[in-house]
Structures are given as structure tokens and as C-alpha cells.
C-alpha positions in Angstrom: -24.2 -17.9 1.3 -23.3 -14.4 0.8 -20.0 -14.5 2.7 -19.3 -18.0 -0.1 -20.0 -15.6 -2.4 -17.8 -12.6 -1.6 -14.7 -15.3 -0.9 -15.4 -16.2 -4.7 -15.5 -13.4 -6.2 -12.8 -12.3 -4.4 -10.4 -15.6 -4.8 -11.7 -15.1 -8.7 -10.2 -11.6 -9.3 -6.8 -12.8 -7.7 -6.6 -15.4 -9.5 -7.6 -13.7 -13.0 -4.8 -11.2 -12.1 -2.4 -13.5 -11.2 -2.4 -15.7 -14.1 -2.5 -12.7 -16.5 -0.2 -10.6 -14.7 2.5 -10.4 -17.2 0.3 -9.7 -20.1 -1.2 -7.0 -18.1 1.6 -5.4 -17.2 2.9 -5.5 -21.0 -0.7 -4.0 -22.5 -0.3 -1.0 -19.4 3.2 -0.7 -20.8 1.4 0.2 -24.1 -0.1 3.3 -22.9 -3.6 2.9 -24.9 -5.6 1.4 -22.1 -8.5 3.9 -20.9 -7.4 5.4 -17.2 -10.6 4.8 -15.1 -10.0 1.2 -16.6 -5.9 1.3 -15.6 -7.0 2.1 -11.4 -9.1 -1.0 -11.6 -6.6 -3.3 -12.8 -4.2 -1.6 -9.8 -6.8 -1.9 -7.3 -6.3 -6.1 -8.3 -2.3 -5.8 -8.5 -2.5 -4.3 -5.1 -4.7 -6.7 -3.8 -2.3 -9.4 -5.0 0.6 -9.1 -2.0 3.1 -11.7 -4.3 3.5 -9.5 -7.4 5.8 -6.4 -6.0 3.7 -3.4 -5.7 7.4 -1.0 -6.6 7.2 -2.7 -10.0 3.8 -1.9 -11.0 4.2 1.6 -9.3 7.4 2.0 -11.4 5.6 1.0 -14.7 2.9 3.6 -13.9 5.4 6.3 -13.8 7.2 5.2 -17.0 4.5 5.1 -19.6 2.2 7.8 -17.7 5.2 10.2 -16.4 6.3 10.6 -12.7 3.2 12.5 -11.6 0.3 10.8 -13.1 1.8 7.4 -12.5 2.3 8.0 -9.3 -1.2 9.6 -9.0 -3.2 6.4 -10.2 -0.5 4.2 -8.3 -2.2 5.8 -4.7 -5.9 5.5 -6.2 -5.4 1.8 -7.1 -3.6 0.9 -3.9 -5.9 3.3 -1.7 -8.7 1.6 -3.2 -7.3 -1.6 -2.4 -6.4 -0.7 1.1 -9.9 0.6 1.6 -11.7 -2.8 0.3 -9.2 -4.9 2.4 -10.3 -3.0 5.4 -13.8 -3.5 4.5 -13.5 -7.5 3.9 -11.5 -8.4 6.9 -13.7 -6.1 9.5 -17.2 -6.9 7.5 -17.1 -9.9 6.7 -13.5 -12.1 7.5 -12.7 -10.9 11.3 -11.4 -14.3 12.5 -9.6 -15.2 9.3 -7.7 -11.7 9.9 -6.8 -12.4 13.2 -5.6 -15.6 12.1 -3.3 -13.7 9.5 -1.9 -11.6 12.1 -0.5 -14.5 13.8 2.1 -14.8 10.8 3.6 -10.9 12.0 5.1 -9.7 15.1 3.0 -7.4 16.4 4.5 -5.7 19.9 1.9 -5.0 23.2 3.6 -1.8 22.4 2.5 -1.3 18.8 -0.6 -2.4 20.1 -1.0 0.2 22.7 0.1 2.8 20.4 -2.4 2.2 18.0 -5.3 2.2 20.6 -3.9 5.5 21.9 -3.0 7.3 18.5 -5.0 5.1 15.6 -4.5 8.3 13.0 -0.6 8.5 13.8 0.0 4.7 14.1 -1.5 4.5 10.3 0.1 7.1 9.4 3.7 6.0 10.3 3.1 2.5 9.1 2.4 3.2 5.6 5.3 5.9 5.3 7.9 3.0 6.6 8.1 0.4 3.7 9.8 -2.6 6.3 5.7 -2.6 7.5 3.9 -5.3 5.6 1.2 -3.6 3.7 -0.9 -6.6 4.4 -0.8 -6.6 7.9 -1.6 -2.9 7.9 -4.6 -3.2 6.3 -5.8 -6.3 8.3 -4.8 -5.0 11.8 -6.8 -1.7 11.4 -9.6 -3.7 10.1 -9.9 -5.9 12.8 -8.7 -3.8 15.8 -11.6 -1.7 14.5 -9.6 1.8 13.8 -11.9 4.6 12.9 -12.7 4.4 8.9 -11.8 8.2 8.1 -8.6 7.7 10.6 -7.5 4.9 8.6 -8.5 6.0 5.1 -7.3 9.5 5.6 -3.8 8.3 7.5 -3.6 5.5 4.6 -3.8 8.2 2.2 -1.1 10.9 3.2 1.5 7.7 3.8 1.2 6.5 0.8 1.7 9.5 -1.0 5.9 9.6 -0.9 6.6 6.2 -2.3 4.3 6.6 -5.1 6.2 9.6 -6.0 9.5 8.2 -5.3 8.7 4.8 -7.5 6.8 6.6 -10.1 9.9 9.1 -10.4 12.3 6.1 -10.4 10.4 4.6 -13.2 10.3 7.6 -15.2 14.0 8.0 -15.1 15.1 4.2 -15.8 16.5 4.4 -18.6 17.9 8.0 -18.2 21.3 9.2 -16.2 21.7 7.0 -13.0 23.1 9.7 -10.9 19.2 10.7 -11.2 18.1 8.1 -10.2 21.0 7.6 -7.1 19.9 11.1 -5.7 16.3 10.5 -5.4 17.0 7.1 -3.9 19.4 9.4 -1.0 16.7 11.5 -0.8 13.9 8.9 -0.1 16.5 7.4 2.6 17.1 10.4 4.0 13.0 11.0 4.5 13.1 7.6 6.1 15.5 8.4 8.6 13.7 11.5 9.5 10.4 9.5 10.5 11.8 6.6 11.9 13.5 9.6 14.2 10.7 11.6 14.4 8.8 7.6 15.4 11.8 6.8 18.0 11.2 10.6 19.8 7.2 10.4 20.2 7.8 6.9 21.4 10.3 8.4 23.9 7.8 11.0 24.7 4.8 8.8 25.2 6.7 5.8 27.3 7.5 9.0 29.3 
């Protein structure tokens, strides 16, 4: 009964989201919606893996500015994260690993993550090619540490938000702007997935 209950409510605020999406976006766009009441209605965009995440991150920073935007961008989707972890560990374990079936997860992934949970997190989240979704279900159900993954989740998250919110700040300014923070945030990208491809070295070693 109570698990019937959570699936509802939860299938409920999707759908609510969903089929209001593009008026919510339009009244954030506004700029007069109450804050505490603007990281709730993230927490449901980010729970919602078909509306694109950079878009809602990108209208954050261009009504609230590149900081704040980006700031309530990594409270919603934290948030989000943290009750996604909490739903498919609690209370939707088999339904989670059923998901995972859909992504390729490697016996080396795998073995990584058993070995270096705060890293693995860590690494996932900065890399944007890692489905969100199956981030948040794998730690849940391979049972990774709560502050490992909430802290790791965190600190990942952080340089996209600033990178969208900045982006979405800028939009409508000079492109060359916007052309050097996009090098820069490929740049950064290279550097972990090298800084990924040497521990992996090191620990196959």
C-alpha cells in the first residue's frame, strides 16, 4: 500500500510537470516566482529525464544571472539526485536494476565503483556523455555510501551548472563569449577524462 502510494505520487508530479512544462518554464522566465518555490519546481524538471536539463539550467542563469542560476540549478538537481537515490534503494531496488539493463555498464566500471564509490561518483557527474539517470539508479542500488554519493554528486555537478548558467546569461550577448567558455568547458573535459584514463592506468596496474 504504501509503496502504491509513493509510485503515485511520484508518477503524479511527473506528470503535472510534464504537461505544464512550457508554461512553467515561461512563468520562471518572468522572474516574479518566490526562490524556495523556483528549487522545487527544478527538483520536478530534473526528475523528468525527457525535458533537457541544459535548457532549464540555461533559463536559470538568464533571468537569475550566471551565479544564482547556476546556484538553484545544483539545489534542484541535487535534490533530485538525492530523492532518486532514496526511491530506487528504499523502496524500487528491482525496478532499478531492471533500468540498468537499458545502459552498458562495464565489469570494469563495476569494479571501480566497489573499489573507489566517492571517485566513481565523482567522475560520472563531471562527464556529461554519463546518463544522469543511470547514475543515480546504480549508486542507489549497488548501495554506495549516502554522504559518498551525495557529497561526490555535489562537487560534479557544480561545473556545468556554472558553464550553462553562464551560457544562458550571455545568449543574447557577443558570441565570441559564449564560444570561449564553451573551449574552456572542453578543455576541462579533456583534463578529467585524462586525469580518468591515468588512475585507470594506475589501478589496472
Amino acid at each position: 500500500m504504501k509503496r502504491g502510494l509513493i509510485i503515485f505520487c511520484y508518477a503524479l508530479v511527473i506528470a503535472i510537470v510534464w504537461l505544464n512544462r512550457t508554461g512553467l518554464l515561461q512563468w520562471v522566465k518572468t522572474g516574479e516566482a518566490p526562490l524556495p518555490l523556483i528549487v522545487l519546481l527544478v527538483v520536478g524538471l530534473a526528475c523528468v529525464p525527457i525535458i533537457p536539463f541544459s535548457a532549464v539550467i540555461g533559463t536559470m542563469g538568464y533571468v537569475y544571472g550566471p551565479l544564482l542560476g547556476a546556484l538553484l540549478s545544483l539545489l534542484g538537481a541535487w535534490l533530485a539526485g538525492m530523492i532518486m537515490y532514496g526511491l530506487f534503494r528504499y523502496g524500487f531496488r528491482e525496478r532499478g536494476r531492471a533500468l540498468l539493463r537499458c545502459y552498458k555498464l562495464t565489469e570494469r566500471w563495476t569494479a571501480m565503483v566497489e573499489r573507489h564509490p566517492f571517485q566513481s561518483v565523482l567522475l560520472a557527474r563531471l562527464m556529461p556523455i554519463v546518463p544522469q539517470t543511470a547514475v543515480n539508479v546504480y549508486a542507489a542500488v549497488a548501495a554506495i555510501p549516502f554522504l559518498h554519493y551525495a557529497s561526490a554528486s555535489f562537487l560534479g555537478k557544480v561545473p556545468a551548472m556554472l558553464i550553462f548558467a553562464f551560457i544562458g546569461d550571455r545568449i543574447s550577448a557577443d558570441w565570441q563569449s559564449l564560444l570561449l567558455v564553451a573551449g574552456v568547458y572542453v578543455l576541462f573535459l579533456l583534463l578529467v577524462y585524462g586525469s580518468y584514463r591515468i588512475w585507470q592506468a594506475k589501478a589496472a596496474s
